[in-house]
N, C-alpha and C positions, 0 to 999 in steps of 0.2 A: 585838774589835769588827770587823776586818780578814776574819775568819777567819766571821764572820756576815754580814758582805754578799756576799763570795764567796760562801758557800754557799746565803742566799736571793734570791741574783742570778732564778734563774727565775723566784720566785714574785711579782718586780716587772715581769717582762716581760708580763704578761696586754694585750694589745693590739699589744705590739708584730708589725709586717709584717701586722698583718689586712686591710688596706686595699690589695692588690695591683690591679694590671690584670689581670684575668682573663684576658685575649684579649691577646696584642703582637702588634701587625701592624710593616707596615713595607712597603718596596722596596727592588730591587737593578734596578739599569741599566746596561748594557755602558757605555762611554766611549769606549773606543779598546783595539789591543792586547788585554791581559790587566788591563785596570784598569775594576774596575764600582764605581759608587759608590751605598751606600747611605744610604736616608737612614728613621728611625726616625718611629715616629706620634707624637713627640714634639717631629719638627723639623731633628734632631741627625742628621748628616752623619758618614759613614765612606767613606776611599777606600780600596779591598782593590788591590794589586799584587801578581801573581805574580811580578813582577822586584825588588819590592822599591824601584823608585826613586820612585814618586808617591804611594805610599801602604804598608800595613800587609798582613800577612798574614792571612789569616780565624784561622789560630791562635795569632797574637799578641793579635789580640782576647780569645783563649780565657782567656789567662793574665792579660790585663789583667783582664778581668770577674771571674775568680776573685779577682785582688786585693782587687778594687773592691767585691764582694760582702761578704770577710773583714772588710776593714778598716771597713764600715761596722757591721757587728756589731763587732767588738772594740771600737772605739772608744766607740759606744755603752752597750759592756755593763760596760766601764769609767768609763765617765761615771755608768754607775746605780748603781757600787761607789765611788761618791765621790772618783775619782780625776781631778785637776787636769793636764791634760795639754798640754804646752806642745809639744808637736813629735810625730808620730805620720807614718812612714815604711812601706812595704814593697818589699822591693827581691825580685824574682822570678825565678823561671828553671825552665825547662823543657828534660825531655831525652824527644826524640821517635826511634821508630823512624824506623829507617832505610831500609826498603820499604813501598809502599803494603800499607795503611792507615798513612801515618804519625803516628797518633797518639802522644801523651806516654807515658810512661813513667815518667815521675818528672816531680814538681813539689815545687820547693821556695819556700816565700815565707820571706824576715828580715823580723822584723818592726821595727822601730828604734822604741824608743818612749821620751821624756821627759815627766816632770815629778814634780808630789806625789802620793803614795797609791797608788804602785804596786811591785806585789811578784809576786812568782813564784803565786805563789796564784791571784790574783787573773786575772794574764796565764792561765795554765792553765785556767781555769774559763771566761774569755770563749774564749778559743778553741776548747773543747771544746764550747760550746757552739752556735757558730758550724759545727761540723764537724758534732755531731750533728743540730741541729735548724733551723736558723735562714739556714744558706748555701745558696740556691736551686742556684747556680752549682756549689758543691762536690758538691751533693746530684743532681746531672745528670751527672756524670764516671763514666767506665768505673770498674768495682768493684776493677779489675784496675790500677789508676792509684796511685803509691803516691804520699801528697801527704804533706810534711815542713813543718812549720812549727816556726820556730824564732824565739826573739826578743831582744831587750837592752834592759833598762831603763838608761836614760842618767838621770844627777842623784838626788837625794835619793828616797829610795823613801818615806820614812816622812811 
């Protein structure tokens, strides 16, 4: 039974993400120094620091949203495979060149995931899923970006 929700995991997604903001706007405003803070057409507030002390980097954002993109697909797509999930974690990391353009180079997300009804299958299928069709975030990254994901099911799988 396991082995048939994984596998007609897509054919229950028909709606899922169709409902997007076509258009995201937003602002970025100087502050002071190297720190502009933006704030989203949604409300939500980012302060970017090139020193790092007041606020975040524009590519620490990058690897946040990639998380944040992942993990709401996987979660999701574990939830539609009947899987009970009491604890669901991504711990990230990126390796960026070292000369301008310094873009990533590697990204790796662990995925930390507990509870019932989860299996390697299952994990595989929503991530694959999430990679090919469904991660906005992942699907905007250089082609040339090697992204790892890896994950651990904590507690009873079955």
């Amino acid at each position: 039974m396991e082995e048939q929700l994984a596998e007609k995991l897509e054919d229950s997604l028909q709606g899922y993400k169709e409902k997007i903001l076509e258009i995201n706007k937003g602002s970025l405003e100087w502050d002071k120094d190297l720190i502009f803070k933006v704030r989203t057409q949604m409300g939500y507030e980012i302060d970017y620091d090139a020193n790092l002390q007041w606020g975040c980097s524009p590519t620490e954002t990058l690897l946040t949203s990639l998380a944040g993109c992942m993990a709401i697909d996987v979660f999701y797509f574990l939830k539609k495979m009947k899987a009970d999930i009491t604890d669901f974690r991504i711990n990230f990391s990126g390796v960026r060149k070292p000369d301008p353009p310094q873009y990533y180079k590697s990204i790796l997300l662990s995925i930390n995931v507990s509870g019932n009804g989860l299996t390697p299958k299952k994990m595989d299928r929503a991530v694959s899923l999430s990679h090919s069709k469904y991660c906005s975030v992942y699907n905007a990254l250089r082609n040339d970006i090697e992204v790892k994901v890896d994950y651990k099911i904590n507690g009873n799988g079955g």
